[in-house]
N, CA, C and O of each residue as an XYZ file, in Angstrom:
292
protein
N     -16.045     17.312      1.271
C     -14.885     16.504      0.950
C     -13.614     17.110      1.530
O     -12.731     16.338      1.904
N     -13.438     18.474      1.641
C     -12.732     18.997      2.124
C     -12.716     18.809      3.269
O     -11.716     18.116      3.453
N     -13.399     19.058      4.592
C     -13.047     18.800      5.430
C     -12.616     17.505      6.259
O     -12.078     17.308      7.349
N     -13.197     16.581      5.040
C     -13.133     15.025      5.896
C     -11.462     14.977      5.327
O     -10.549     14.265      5.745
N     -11.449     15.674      4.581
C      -9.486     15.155      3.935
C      -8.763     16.261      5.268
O      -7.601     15.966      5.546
N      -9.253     17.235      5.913
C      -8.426     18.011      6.758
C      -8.536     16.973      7.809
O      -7.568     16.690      8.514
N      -9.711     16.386      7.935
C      -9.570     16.046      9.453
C      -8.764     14.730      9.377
O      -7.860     14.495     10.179
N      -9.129     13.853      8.359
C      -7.966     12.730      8.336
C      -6.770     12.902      8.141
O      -6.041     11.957      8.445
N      -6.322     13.779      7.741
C      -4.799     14.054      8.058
C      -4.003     14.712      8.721
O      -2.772     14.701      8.691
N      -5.086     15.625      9.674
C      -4.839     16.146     10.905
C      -4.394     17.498     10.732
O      -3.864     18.241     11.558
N      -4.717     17.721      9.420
C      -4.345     19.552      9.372
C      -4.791     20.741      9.733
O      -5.936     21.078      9.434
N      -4.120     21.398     10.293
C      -4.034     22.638     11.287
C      -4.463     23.778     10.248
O      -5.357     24.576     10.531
N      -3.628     23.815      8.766
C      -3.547     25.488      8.354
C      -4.869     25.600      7.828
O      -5.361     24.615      7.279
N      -5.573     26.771      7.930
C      -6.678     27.036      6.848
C      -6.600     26.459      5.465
O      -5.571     26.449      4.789
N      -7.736     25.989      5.101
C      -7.488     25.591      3.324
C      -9.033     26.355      2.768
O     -10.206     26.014      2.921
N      -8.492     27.339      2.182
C      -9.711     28.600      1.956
C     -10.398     27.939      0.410
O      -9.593     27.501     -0.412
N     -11.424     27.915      0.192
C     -12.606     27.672     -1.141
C     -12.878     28.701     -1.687
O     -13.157     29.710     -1.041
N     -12.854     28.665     -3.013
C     -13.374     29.771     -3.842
C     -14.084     29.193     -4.712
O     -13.734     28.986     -5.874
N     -15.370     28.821     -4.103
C     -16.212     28.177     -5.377
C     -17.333     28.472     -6.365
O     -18.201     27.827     -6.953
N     -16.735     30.334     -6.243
C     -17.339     30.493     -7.585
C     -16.004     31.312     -8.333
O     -16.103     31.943     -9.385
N     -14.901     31.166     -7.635
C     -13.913     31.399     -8.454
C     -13.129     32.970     -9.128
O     -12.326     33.321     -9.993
N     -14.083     33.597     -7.954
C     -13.418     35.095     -7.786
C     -11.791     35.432     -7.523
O     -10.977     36.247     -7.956
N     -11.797     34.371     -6.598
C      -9.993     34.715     -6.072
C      -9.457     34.221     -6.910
O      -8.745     35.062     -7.459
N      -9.360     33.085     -7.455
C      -8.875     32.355     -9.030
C      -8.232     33.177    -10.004
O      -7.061     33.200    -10.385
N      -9.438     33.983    -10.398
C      -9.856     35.040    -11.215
C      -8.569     36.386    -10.853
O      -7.674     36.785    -11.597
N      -8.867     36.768     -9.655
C      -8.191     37.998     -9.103
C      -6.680     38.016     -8.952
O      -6.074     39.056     -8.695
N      -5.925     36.519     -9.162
C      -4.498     36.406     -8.685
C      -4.552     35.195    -10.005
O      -4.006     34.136     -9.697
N      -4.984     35.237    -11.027
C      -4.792     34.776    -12.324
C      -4.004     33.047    -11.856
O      -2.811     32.754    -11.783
N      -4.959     32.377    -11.666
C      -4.649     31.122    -10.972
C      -5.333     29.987    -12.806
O      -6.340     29.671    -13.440
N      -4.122     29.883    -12.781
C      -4.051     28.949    -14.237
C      -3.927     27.346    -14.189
O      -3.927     26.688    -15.229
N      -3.813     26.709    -12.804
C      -3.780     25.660    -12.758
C      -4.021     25.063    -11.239
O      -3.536     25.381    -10.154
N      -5.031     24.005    -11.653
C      -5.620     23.542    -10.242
C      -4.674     21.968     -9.845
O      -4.166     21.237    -10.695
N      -4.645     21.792     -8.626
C      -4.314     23.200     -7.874
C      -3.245     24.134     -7.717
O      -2.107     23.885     -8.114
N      -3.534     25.084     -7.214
C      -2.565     26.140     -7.068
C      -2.218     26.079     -5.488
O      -3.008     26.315     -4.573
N      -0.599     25.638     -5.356
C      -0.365     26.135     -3.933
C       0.265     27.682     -3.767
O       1.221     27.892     -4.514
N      -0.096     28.696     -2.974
C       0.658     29.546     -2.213
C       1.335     29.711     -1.277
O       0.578     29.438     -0.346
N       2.717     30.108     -0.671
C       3.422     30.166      0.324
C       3.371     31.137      0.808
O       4.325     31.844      0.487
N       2.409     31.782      1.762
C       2.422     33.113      2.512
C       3.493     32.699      3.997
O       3.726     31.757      4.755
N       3.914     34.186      3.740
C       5.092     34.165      5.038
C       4.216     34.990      6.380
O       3.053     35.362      6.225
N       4.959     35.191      7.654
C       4.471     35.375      8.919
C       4.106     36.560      8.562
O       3.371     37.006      9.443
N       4.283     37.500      7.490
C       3.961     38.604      7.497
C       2.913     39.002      6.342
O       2.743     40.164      5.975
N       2.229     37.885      5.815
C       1.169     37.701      5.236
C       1.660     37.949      3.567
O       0.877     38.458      2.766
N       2.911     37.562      3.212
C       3.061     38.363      1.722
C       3.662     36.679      1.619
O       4.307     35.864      2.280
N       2.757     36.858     -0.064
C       3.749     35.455     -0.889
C       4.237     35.563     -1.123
O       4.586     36.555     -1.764
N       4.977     34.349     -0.765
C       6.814     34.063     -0.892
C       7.260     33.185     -1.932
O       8.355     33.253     -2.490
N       6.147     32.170     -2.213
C       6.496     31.090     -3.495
C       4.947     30.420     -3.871
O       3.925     30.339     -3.190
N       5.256     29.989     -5.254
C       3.821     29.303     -5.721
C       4.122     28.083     -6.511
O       4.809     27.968     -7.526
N       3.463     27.196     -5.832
C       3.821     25.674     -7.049
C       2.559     25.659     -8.072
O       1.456     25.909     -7.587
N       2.638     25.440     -9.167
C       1.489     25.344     -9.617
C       1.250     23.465     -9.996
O       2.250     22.769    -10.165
N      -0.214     22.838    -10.085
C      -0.224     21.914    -10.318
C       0.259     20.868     -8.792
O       0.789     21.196     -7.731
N      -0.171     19.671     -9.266
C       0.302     18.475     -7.859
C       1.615     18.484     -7.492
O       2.526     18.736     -8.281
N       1.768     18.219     -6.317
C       3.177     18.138     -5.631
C       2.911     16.639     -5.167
O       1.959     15.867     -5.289
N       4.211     16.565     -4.564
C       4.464     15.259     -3.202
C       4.842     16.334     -2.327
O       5.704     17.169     -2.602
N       4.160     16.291     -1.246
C       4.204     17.714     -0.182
C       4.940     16.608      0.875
O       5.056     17.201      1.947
N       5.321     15.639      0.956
C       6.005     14.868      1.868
C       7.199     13.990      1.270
O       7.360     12.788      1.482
N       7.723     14.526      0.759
C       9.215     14.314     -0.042
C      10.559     15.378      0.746
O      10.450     16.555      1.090
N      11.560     14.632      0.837
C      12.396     15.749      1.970
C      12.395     17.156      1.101
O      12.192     18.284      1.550
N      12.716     16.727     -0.456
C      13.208     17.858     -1.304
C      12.308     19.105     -0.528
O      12.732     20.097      0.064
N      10.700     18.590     -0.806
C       9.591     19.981     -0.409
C       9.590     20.268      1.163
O       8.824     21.173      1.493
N      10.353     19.622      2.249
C      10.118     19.839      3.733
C      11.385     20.990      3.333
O      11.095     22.166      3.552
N      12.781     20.700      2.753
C      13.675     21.604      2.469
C      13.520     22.989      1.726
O      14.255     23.922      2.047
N      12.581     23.130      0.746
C      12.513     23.977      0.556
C      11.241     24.851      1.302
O      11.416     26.055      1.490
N      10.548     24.503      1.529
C       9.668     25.257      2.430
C      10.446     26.005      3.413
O      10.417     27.212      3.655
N      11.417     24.722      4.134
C      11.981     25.291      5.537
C      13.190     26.702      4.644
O      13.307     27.838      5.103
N      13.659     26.382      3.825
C      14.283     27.683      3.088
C      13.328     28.815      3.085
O      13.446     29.855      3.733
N      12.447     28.518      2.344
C      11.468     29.594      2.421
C      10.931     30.150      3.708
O      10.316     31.216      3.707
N      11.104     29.591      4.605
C      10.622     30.286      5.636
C      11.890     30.642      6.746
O      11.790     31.512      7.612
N      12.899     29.926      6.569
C      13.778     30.629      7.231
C      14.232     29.597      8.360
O      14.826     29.937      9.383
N      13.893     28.368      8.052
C      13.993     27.342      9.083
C      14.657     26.571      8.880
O      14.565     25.796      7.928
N      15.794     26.576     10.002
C      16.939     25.464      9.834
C      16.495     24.194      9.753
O      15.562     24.036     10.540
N      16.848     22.883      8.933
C      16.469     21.928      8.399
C      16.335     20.827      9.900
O      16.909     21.047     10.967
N      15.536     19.785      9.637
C      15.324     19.042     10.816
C      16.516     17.867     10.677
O      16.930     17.419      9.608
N      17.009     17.439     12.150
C      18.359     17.042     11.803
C      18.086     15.265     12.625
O      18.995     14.435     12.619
């Protein structure tokens, strides 16, 4: 299921499985899903917990904050 949702929407980033729930476990992940924001230098930078609208300007703005990227104009 996963991959047919990457490929229909054309996504590029890794989307990693833990399906027996070790990493869950190891970074105390309390709500599915859990997004993480790793930066270029591999350290998290922010965590949403629970559903988003990942295509709302508010979340293109704060991402691009979070990463350091001037807003698209």
């Amino acid at each position: 299921k996963v991959k047919a949702f990457k490929e229909k929407f054309g996504l590029s980033f890794p989307i990693p499985l833990d399906s027996n729930g070790a990493v869950g476990s190891d970074y105390g992940i309390r709500s599915i899903p859990t997004t993480y924001f790793i930066d270029r230098e591999g350290y998290a930078i922010g965590v949403a917990l629970g559903a988003r609208d990942w295509s709302s300007p508010e979340t293109f703005g704060l991402i691009n904050q979070l990463l350091g990227t001037p807003p698209a104009s």
